[in-house]
N, CA, C and O atoms as CSV, one atom per row, in Angstrom:
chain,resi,resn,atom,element,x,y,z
A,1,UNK,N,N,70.443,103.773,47.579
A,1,UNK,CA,C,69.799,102.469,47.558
A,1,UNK,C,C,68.704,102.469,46.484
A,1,UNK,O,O,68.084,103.480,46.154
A,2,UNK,N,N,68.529,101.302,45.991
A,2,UNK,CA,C,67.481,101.404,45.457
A,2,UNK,C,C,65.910,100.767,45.287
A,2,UNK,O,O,65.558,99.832,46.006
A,3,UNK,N,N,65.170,101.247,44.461
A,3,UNK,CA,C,63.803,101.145,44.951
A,3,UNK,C,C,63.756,99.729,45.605
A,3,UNK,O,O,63.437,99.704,46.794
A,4,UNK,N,N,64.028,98.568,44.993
A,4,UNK,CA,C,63.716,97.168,45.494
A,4,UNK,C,C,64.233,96.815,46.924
A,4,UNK,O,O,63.606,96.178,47.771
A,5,UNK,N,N,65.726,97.442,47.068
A,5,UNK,CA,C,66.255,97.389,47.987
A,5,UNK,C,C,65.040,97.650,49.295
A,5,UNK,O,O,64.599,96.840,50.110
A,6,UNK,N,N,64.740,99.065,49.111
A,6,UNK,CA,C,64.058,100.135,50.333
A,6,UNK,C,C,63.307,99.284,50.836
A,6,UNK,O,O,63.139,98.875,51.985
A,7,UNK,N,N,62.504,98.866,49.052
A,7,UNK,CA,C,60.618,97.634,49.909
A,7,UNK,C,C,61.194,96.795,50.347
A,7,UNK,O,O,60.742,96.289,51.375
A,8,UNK,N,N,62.248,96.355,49.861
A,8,UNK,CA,C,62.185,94.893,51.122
A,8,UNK,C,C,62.951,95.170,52.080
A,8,UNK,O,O,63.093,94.232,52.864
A,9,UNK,N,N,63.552,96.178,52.349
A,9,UNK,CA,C,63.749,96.807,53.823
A,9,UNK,C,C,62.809,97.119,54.376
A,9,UNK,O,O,62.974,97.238,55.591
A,10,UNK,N,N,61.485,97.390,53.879
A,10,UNK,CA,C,60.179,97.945,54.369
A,10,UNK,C,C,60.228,99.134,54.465
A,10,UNK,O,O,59.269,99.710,54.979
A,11,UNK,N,N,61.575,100.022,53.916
A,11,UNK,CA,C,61.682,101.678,54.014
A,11,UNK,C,C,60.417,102.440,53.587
A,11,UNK,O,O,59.929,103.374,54.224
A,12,UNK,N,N,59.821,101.811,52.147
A,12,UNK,CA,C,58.838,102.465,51.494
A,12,UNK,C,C,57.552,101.455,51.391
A,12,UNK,O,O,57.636,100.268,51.709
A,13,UNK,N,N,56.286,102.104,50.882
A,13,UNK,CA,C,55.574,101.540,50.042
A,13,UNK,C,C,55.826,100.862,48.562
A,13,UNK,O,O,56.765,101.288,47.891
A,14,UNK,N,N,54.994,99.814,48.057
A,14,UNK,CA,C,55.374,99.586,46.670
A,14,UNK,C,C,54.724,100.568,45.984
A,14,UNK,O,O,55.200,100.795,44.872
A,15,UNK,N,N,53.713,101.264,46.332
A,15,UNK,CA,C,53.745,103.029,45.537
A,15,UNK,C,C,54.563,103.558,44.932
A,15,UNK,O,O,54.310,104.117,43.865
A,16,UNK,N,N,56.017,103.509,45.576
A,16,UNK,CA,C,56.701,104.676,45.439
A,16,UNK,C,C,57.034,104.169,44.384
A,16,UNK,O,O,57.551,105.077,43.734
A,17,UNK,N,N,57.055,102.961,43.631
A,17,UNK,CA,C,57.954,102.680,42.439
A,17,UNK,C,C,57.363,103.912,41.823
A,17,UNK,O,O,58.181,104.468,41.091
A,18,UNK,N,N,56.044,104.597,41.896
A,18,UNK,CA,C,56.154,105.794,40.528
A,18,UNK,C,C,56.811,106.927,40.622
A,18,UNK,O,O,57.119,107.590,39.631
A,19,UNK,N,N,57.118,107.291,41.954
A,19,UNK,CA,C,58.102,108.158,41.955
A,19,UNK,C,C,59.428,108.049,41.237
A,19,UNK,O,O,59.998,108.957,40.633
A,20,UNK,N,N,59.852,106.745,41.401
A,20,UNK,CA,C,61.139,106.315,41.535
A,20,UNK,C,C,61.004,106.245,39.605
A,20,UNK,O,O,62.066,106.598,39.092
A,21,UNK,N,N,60.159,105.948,38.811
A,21,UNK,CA,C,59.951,105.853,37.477
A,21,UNK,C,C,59.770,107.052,36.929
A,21,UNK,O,O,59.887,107.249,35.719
A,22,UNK,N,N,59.305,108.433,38.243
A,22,UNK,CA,C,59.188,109.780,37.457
A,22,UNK,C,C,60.791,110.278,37.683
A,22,UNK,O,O,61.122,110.955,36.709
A,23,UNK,N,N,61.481,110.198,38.306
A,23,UNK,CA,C,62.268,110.053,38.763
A,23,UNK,C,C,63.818,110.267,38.192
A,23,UNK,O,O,64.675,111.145,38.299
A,24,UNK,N,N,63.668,108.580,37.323
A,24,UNK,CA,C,64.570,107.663,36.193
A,24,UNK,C,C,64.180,108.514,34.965
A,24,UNK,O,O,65.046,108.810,34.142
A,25,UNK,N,N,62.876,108.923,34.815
A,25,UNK,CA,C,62.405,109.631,33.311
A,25,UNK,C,C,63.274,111.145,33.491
A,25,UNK,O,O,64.121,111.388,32.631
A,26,UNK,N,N,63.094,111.969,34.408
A,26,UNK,CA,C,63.665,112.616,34.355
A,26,UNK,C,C,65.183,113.010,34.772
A,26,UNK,O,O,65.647,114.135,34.960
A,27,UNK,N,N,65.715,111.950,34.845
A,27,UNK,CA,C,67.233,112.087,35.052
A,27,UNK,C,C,68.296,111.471,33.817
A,27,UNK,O,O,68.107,110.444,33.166
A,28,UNK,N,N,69.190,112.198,33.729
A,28,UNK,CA,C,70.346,111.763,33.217
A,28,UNK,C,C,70.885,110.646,33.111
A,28,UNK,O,O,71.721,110.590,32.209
A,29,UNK,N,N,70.650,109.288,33.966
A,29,UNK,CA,C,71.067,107.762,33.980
A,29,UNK,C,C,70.928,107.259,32.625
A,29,UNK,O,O,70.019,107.435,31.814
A,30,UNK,N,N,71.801,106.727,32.554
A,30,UNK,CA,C,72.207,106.327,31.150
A,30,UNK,C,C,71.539,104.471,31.438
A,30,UNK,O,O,71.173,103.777,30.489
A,31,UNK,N,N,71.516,104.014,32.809
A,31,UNK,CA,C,71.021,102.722,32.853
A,31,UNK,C,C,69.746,102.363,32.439
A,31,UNK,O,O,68.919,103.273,32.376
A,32,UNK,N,N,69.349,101.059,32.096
A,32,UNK,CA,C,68.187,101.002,32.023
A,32,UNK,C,C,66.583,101.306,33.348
A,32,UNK,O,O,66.614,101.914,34.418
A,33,UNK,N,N,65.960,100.938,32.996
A,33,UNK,CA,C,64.788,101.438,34.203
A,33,UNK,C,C,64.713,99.965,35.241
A,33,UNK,O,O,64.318,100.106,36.399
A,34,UNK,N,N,64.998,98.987,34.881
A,34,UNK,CA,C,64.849,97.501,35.391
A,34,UNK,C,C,66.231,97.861,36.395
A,34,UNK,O,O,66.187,97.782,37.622
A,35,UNK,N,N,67.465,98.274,35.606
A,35,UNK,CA,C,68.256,98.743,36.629
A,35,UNK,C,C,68.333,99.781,37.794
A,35,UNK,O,O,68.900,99.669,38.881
A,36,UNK,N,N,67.848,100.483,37.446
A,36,UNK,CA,C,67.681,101.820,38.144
A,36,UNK,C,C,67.122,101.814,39.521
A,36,UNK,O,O,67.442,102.376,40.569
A,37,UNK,N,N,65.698,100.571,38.988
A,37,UNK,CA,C,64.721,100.378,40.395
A,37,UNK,C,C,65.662,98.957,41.349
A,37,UNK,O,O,65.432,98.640,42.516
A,38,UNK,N,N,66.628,98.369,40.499
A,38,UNK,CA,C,67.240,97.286,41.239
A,38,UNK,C,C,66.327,95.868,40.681
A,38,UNK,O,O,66.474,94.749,41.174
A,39,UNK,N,N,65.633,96.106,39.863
A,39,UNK,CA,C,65.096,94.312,39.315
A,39,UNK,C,C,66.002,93.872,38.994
A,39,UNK,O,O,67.109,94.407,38.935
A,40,UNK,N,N,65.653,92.611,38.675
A,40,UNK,CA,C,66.468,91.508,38.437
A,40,UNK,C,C,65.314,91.302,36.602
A,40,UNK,O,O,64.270,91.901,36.345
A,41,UNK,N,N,65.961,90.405,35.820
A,41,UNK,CA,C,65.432,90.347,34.630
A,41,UNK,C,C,63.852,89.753,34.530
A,41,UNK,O,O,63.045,90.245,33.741
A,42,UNK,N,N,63.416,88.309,35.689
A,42,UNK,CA,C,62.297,87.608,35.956
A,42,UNK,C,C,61.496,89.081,36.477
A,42,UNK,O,O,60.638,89.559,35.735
A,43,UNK,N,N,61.780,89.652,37.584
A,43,UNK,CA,C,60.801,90.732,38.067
A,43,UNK,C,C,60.187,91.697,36.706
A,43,UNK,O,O,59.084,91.807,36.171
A,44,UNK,N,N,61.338,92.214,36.519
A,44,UNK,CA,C,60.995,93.007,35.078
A,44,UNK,C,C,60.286,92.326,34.336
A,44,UNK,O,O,59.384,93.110,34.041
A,45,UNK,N,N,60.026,91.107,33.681
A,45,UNK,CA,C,59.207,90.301,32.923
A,45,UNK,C,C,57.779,90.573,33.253
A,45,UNK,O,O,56.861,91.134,32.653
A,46,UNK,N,N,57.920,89.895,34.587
A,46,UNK,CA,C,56.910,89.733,35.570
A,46,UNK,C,C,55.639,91.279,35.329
A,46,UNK,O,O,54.432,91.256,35.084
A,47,UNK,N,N,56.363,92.176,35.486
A,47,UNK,CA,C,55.688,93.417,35.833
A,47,UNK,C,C,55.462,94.019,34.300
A,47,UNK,O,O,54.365,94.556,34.143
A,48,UNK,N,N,56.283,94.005,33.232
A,48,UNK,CA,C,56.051,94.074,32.095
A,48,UNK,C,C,54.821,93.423,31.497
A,48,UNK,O,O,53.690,93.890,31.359
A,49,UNK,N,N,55.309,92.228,31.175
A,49,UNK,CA,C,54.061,91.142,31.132
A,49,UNK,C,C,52.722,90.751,31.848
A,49,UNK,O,O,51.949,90.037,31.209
A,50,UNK,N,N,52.439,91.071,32.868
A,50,UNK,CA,C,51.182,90.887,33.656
A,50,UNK,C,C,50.641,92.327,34.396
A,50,UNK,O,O,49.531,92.821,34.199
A,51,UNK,N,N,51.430,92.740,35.070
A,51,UNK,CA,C,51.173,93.220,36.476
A,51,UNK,C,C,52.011,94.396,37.275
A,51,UNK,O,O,53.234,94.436,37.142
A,52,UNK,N,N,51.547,95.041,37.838
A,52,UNK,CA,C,51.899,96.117,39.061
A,52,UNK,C,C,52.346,94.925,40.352
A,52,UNK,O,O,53.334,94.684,41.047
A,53,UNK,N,N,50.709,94.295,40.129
A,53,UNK,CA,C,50.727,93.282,41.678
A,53,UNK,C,C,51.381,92.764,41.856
A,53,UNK,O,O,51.954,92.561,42.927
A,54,UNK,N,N,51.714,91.927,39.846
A,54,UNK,CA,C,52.508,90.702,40.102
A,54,UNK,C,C,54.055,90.533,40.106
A,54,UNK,O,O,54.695,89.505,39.886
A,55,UNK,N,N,54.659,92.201,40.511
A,55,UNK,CA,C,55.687,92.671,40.554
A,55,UNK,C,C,55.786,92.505,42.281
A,55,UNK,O,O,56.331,91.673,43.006
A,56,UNK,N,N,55.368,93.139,42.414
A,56,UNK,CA,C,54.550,93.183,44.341
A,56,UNK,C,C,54.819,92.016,44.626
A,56,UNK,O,O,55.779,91.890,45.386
A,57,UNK,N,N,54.182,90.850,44.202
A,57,UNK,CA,C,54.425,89.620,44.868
A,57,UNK,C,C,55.195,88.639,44.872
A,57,UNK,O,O,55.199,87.641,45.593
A,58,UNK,N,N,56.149,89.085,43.673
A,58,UNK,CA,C,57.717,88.276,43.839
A,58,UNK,C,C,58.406,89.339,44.857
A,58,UNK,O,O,59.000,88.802,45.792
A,59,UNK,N,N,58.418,90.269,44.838
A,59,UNK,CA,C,58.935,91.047,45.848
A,59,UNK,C,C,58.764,90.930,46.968
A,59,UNK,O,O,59.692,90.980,47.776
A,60,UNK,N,N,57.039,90.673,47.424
A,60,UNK,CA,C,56.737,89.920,48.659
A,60,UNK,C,C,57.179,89.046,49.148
A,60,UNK,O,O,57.612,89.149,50.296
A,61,UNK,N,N,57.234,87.803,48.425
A,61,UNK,CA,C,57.704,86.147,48.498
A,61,UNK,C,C,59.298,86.807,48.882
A,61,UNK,O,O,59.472,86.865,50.099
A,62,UNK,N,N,60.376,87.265,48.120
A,62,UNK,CA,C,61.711,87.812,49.267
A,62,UNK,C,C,61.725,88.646,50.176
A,62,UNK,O,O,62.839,89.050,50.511
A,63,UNK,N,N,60.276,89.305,51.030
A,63,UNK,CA,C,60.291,90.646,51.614
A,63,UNK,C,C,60.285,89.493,52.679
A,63,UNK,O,O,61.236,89.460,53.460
A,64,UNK,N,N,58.885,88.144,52.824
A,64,UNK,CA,C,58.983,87.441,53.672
A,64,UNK,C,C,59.693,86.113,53.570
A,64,UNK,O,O,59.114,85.033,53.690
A,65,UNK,N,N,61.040,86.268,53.333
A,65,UNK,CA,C,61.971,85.175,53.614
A,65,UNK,C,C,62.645,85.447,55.010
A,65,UNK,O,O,63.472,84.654,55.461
């Protein structure tokens, strides 16, 4: 599964994305990192462009649907 999946299962913290980024750095995946953690292209923007948080809180807004 992956990282996005887990948080909005509530499996993990949104912490762990750095694991999950030390993770992707050190492995063989040929995918990108937006893939790897399970974003979608807006999230990736999102977290690129602004924010840790403001990754967190589109994630939030589908954690509480």
């Amino acid at each position: 599964m992956k990282f996005k999946e887990k948080y909005l299962a509530g499996e993990l913290p949104f912490e762990a994305i750095d694991k999950y980024i030390e993770d992707w750095g050190n492995s063989d995946e040929t995918c990108t990192l937006r893939e790897y953690l399970g974003l979608n292209v807006e999230e990736e923007d999102a977290w690129i462009s602004d924010s840790d948080e403001a990754l967190q809180e589109l994630l939030d807004k589908q954690k509480n649907k």
